[in-house]
C-alpha positions in Angstrom: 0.0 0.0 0.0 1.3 3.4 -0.7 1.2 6.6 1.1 0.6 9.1 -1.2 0.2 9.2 -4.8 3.6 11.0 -5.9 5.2 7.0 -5.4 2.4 6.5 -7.5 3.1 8.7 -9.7 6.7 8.3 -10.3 6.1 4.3 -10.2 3.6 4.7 -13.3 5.5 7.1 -15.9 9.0 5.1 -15.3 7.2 2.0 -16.7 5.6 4.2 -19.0 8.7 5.6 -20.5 10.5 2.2 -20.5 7.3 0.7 -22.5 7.6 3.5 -24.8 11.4 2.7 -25.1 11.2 -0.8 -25.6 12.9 -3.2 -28.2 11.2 -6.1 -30.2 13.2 -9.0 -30.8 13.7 -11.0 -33.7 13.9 -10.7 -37.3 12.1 -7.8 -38.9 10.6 -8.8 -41.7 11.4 -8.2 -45.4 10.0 -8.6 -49.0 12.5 -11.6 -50.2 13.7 -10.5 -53.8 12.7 -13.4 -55.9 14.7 -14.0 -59.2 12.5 -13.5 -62.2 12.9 -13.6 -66.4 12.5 -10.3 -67.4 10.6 -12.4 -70.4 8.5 -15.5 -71.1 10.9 -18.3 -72.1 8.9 -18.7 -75.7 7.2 -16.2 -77.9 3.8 -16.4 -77.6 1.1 -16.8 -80.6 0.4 -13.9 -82.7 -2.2 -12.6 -80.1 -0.1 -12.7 -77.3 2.1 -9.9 -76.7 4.8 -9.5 -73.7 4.4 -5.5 -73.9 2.4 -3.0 -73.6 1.2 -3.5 -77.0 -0.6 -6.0 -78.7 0.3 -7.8 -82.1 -2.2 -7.7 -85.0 -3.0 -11.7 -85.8 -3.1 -11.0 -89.1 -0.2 -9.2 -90.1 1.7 -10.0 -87.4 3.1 -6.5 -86.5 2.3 -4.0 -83.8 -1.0 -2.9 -84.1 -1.2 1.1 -83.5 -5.6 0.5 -81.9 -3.9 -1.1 -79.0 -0.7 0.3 -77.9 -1.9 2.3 -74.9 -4.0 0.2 -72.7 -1.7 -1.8 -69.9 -2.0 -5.7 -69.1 -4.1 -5.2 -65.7 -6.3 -3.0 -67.4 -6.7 -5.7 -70.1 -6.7 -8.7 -67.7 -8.6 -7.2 -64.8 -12.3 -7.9 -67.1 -11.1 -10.5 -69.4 -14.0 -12.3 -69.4 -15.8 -9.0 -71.1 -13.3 -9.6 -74.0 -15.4 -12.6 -75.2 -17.8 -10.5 -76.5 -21.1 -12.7 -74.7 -23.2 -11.3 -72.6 -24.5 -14.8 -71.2 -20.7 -15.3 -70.0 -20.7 -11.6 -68.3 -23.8 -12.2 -66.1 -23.0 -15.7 -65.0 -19.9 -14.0 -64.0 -20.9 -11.5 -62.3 -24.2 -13.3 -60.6 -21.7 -15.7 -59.4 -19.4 -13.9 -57.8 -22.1 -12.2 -55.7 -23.5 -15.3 -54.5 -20.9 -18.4 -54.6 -20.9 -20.2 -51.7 -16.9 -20.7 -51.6 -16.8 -17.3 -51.7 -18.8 -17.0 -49.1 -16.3 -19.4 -46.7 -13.7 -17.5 -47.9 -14.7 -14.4 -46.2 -15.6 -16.2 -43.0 -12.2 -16.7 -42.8 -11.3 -13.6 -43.5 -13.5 -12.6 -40.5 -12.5 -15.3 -38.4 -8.4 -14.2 -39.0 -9.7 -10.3 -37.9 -11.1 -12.0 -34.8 -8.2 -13.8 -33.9 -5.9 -10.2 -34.1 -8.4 -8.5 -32.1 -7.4 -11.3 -29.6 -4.2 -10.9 -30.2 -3.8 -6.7 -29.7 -6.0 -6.9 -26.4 -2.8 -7.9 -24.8 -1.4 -4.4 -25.8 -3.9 -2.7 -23.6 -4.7 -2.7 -19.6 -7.1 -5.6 -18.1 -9.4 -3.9 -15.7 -11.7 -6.0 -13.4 -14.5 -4.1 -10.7 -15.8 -5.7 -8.0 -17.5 -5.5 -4.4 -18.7 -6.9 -1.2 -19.9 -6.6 1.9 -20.4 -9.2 4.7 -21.7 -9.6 8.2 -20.5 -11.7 11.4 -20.7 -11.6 15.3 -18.6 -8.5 15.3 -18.6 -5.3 12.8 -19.6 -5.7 9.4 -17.1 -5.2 6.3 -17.8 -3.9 3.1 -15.1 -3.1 0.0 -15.4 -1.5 -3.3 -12.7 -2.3 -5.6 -11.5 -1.7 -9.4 -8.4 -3.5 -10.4 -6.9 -3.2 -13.5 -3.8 -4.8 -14.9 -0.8 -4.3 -17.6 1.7 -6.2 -19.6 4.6 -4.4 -20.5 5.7 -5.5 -23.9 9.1 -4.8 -23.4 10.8 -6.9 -25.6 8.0 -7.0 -28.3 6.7 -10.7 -27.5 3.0 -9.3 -28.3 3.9 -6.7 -30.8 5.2 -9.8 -33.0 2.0 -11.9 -32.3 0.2 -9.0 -33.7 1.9 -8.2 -36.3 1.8 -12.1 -37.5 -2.1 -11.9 -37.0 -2.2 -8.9 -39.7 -0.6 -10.9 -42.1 -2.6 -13.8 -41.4 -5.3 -10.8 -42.3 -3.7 -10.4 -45.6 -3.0 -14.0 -46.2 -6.8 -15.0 -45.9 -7.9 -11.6 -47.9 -5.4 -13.1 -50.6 -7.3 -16.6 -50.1 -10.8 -14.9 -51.1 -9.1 -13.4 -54.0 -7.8 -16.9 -55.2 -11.2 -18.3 -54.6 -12.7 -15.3 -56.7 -10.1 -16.1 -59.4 -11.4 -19.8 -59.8 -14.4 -19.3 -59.9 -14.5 -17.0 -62.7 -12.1 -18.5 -64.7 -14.6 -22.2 -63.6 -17.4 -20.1 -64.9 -15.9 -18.9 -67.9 -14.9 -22.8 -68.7 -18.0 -24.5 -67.7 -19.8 -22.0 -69.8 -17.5 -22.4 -73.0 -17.6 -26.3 -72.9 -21.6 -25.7 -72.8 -21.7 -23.8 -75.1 -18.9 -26.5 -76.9 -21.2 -29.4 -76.3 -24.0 -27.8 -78.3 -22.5 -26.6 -81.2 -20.8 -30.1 -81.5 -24.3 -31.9 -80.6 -25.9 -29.4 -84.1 -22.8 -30.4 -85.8 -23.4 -34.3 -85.4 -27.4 -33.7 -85.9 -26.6 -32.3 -89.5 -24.2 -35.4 -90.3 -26.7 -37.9 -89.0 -29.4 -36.3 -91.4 -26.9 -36.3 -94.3 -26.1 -39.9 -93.6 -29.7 -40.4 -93.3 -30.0 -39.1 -96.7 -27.8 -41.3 -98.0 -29.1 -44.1 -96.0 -32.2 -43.8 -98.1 -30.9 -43.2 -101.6 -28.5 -46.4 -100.9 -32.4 -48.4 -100.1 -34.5 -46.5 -103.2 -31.1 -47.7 -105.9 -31.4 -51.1 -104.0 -34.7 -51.5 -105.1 -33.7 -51.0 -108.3 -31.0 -53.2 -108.6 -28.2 -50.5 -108.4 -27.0 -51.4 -104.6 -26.9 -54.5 -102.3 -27.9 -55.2 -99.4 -24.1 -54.7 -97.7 -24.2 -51.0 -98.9 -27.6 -50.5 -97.1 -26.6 -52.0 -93.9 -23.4 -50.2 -93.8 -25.3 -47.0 -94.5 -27.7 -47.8 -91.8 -24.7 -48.8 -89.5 -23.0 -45.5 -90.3 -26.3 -43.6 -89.1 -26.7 -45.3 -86.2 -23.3 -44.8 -84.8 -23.2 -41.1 -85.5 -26.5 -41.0 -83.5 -25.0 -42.7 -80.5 -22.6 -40.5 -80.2 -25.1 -37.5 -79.4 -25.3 -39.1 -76.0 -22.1 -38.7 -74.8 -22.5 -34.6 -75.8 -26.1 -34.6 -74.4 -24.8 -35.7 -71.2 -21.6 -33.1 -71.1 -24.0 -30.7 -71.9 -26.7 -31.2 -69.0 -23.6 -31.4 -66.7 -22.5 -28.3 -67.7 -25.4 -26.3 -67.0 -25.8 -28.1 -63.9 -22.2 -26.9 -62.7 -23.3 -23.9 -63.5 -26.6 -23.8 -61.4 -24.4 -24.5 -58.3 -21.5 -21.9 -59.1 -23.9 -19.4 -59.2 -25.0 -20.6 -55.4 -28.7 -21.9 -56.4 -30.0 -25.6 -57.7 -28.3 -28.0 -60.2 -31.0 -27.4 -62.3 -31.5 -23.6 -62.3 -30.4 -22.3 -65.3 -31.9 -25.0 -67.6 -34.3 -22.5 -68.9 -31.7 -19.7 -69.5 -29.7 -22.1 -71.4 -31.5 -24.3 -73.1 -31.1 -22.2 -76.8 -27.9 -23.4 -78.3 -25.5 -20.2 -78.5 -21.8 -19.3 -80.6 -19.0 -20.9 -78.9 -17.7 -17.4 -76.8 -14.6 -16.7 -79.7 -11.1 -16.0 -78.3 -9.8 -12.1 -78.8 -8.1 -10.8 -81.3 -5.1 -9.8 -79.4 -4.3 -10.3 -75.4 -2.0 -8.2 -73.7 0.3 -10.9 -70.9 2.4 -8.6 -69.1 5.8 -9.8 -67.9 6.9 -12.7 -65.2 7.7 -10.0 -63.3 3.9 -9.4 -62.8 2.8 -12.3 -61.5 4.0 -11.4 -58.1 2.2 -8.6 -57.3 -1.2 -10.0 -59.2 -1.4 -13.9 -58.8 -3.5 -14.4 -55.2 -1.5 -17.5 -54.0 2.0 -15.5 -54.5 0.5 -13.2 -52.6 -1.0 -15.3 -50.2 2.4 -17.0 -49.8 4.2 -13.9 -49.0 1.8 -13.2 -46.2 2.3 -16.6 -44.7 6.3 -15.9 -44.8 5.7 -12.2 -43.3 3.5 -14.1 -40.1 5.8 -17.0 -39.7 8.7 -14.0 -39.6 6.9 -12.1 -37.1 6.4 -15.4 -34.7 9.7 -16.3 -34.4 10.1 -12.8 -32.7 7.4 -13.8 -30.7 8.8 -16.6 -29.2 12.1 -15.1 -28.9 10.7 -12.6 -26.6 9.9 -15.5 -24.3 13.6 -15.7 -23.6 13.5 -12.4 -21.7 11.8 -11.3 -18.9 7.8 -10.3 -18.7 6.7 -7.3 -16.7 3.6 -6.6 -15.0 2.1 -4.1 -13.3 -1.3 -4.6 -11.3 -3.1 -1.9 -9.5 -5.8 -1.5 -7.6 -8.2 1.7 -6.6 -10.8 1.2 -4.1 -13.1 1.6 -1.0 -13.1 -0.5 2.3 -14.8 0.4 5.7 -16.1 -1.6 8.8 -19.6 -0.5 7.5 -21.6 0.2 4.9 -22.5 3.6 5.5 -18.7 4.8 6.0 -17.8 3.2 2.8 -18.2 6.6 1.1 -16.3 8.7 3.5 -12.2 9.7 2.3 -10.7 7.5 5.0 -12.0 4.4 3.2 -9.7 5.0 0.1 -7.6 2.2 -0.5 -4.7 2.1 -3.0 -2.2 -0.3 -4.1 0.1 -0.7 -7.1 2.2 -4.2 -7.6 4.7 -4.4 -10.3 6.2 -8.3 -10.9 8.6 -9.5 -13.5 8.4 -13.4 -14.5 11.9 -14.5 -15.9 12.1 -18.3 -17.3 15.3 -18.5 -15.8 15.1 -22.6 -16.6 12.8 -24.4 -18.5 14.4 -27.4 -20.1 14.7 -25.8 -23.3 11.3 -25.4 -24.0 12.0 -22.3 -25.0 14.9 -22.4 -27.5 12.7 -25.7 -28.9 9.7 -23.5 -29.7 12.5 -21.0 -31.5 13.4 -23.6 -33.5 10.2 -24.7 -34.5 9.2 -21.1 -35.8 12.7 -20.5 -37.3 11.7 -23.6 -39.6 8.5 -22.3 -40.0 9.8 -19.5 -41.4 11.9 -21.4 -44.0 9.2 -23.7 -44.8 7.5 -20.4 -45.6 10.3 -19.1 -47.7 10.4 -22.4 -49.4 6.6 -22.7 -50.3 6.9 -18.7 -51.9 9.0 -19.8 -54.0 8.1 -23.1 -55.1 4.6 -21.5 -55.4 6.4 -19.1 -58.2 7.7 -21.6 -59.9 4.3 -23.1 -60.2 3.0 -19.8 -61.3 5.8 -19.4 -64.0 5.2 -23.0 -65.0 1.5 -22.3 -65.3 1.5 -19.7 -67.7 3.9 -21.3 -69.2 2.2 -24.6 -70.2 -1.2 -21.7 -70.7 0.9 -20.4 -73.7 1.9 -23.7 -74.9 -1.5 -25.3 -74.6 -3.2 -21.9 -77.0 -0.8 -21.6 -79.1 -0.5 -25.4 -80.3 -4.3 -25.0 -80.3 -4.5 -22.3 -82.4 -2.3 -24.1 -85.1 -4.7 -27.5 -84.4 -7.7 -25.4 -85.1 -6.7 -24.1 -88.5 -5.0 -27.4 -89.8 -8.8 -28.8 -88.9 -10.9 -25.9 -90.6 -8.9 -26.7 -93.8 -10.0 -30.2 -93.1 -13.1 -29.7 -92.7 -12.9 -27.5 -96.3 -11.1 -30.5 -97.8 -14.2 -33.2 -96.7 -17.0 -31.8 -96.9 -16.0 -31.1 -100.7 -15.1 -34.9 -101.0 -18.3 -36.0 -99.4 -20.5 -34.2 -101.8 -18.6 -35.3 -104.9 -18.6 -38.4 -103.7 -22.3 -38.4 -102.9 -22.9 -37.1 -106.3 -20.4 -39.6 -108.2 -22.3 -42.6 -106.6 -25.8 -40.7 -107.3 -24.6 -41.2 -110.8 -23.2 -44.8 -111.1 -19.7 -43.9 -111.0 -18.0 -44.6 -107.6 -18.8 -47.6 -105.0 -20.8 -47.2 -102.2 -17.4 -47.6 -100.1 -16.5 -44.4 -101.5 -19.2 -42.5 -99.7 -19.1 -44.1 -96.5 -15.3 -43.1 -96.0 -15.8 -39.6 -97.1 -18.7 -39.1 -95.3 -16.9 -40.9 -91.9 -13.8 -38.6 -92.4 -16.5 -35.2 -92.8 -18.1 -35.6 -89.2 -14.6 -36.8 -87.6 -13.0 -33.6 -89.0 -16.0 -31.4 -88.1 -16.1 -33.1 -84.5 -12.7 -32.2 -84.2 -13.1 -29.0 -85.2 -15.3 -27.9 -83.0 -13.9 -29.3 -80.1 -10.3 -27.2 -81.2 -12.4 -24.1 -81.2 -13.5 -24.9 -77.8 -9.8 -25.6 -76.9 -9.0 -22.4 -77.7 -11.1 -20.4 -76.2 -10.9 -22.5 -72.6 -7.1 -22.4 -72.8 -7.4 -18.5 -73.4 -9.1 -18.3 -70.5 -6.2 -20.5 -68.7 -3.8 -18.2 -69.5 -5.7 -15.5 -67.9 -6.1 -17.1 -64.8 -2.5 -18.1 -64.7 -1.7 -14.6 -64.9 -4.0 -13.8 -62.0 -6.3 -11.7 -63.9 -9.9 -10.7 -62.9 -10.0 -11.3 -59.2 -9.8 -7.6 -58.5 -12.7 -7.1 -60.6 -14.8 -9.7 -59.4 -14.6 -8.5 -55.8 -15.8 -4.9 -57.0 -18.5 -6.4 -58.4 -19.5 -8.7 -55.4 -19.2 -5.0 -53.2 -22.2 -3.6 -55.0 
């Protein structure tokens, strides 16, 4: 118990002054300076471009319309690029009501939670409380407030707060990712719908050519002009280009029902919106990539990774400030008297302040184990940001590979396409006349709806692994959150 309040006093701004001047131990954290190429290791198609610019596909040189606009600015709405409205609302319907995006920002609330936690060490506990009691002799009453403070000398819960903010971060870049997924899932799902259709039309108009021919092979049987073999492999022929509608039908139903639950509702929700077949969404003309360099200030599991290292940093100066000793200063303000009704009176005050230090002079090495632990932490975390660059690098990489092979695939098969469906008519029309064998047809015909088939599954390709590429580079996340905030 003091005397006066000057003790007090003095006692108070002393501690004050050496929390004020107090250290924090352990390493302070910084930005590691990861080794990138200043260029992808190939050249891209002829609508990909490294720089600002874009290329012109058809000439192949810079094209003057699109020299100004940056590659955030031309990844951060890619999806727009496809020119399909469908495509844009899914997009933006589901990124307002995705239920993975909604987990991800419970997290994100959870990880503020756990920092408020965290920073209520920085500030004084303060308890009230009071009683009274009664016995043979005088009665007793007290009326006390008690508050007490951890002085973080040494930085112990400075650290642990300054992890939980990057654990902040790292979950905010962990919605960001999910964001990214989603739209570039969306995007997909939507393009191999839309896929699935045009390929399910494309088959339809084979089968009722084949049809066709099925019939005129029966009508020149009856006259002696075909056999029976040419009409059963004509009917043959029909029939397995109608089975394979099946397959597509199914892929197609799938799709939209991926779609229902992406966009947070019932499988079967969008049935009705996308029933009516629709243009496969067409890739643009050029796309502007950026540098490697980007990807670490864009992709959301780089960034997320960096946030990791920054909190498993911070905790290793948490638990070196267990090494040192922990201050604490508890004080008390209140009222006591032999009675209730002098409890109010100035000789009742009571006043006490008790500063205590707690020093882990020994304990078995708990401590220096628990270092140890975090300092591997750290490197584990150090590790994983890089191997998750690597990934990144190796992502886009294989993104360009995939497109740009695709690209090439896609116009060997339209000139394919050209080639058969001239054969198959003359074909058609040479047997109409007597002139080829029945064979003839059938092979032309067969080769026509594998080339088509093909076709349009390239020109799905190409427009999915554009949208592969843009979600390697980390585009569109920032977009899609703006739009879930309104």
């Amino acid at each position: 118990m003091l005397a006066g309040e000057d003790p007090l006093r003095r006692t108070l701004f002393a501690l004050v002054l050496a929390s004020v001047a107090a250290c924090t131990v352990g390493p302070d954290y910084r930005r590691p300076d990861l080794a990138v190429s200043p260029t992808w290791s190939r050249p891209a198609s002829a609508d990909l471009s490294q720089s600002a610019g874009a290329t012109d596909t058809a000439t192949g040189e810079p094209s003057q319309a699109t020299t100004t606009p940056e590659p955030q600015r031309d990844l951060a709405q890619w999806w727009k690029r496809f020119a399909d409205s469908t495509l844009t609302s899914l997009v933006e319907r589901a990124v307002k009501s995705n239920v993975d995006v909604e987990v991800a920002e419970a997290r994100v609330r959870q990880a503020v939670a756990s920092r408020r936690i965290a920073s209520s060490q920085l500030w004084p506990s303060l308890d009230a409380s009071a009683a009274t009691s009664a016995g043979t002799g005088a009665d007793n009453s007290t009326l006390l407030a008690s508050a007490g403070y951890l002085l973080d000398l040494f930085g112990g819960v400075r650290r642990s707060v300054e992890a939980a903010d990057a654990d902040i971060q790292a979950s905010i870049e962990e919605r960001h990712a999910v964001l990214l997924a989603l739209v570039g899932e969306v995007a997909s799902t939507y393009i191999e719908l839309r896929g699935s259709q045009s390929a399910i039309a494309t088959l339809r108009q084979n089968l009722a050519t084949q049809q066709e021919t099925w019939d005129l092979t029966k009508a020149r049987r009856s006259v002696g002009l075909a056999s029976d073999l040419d009409v059963e492999r004509a009917r043959a022929q029909a029939a397995g280009t109608s089975a394979a509608l099946s397959p597509l039908e199914s892929i197609r139903e799938q799709s939209v029902h991926r779609l229902g639950v992406l966009l947070g509702g019932q499988p079967a929700a969008l049935t009705g919106e996308l029933r009516a077949q629709a243009a496969i969404p067409s890739a643009p003309s050029q796309i502007l990539v950026g540098v490697p360099a980007d990807l670490l200030r864009r992709r959301p599991d780089l960034r997320r990774a960096e946030r990791e290292l920054a909190a498993a940093t911070a905790r290793v100066g948490a638990a070196t400030a267990d090494l040192y000793p922990r201050f604490t200063l508890t004080g008390s303000v209140g009222l006591a008297s032999a009675s209730l009704d002098d409890l109010l009176k100035s000789g009742s005050r009571l006043t006490t302040l008790s500063p205590s230090i707690v020093w882990p002079v020994f304990a078995g090495g708990a401590i220096r184990g628990a270092i140890r632990v975090r300092d591997a932490q750290q490197e584990e975390a150090l590790a994983r940001y890089e191997a998750t660059l690597l990934a990144a690098l190796e992502d886009v990489e294989n993104a360009f590979v995939r497109h740009t092979r695709e690209q090439l695939r896609r116009r060997d098969l339209e000139e394919a396409v050209d080639a058969n469906r001239e054969a198959a008519e003359l074909a058609r029309r040479l047997y109409s006349n007597g002139l080829v064998g029945f064979l003839d047809v059938l092979v032309a015909e067969r080769s026509l709806v594998e080339s088509e088939s093909r076709l349009v599954d390239s020109q799905t390709a190409v427009s999915t692994t554009l949208v592969a590429i843009y979600v390697a580079l980390g585009g569109g996340w920032e977009e899609a959150e703006e739009v879930r905030l309104q």
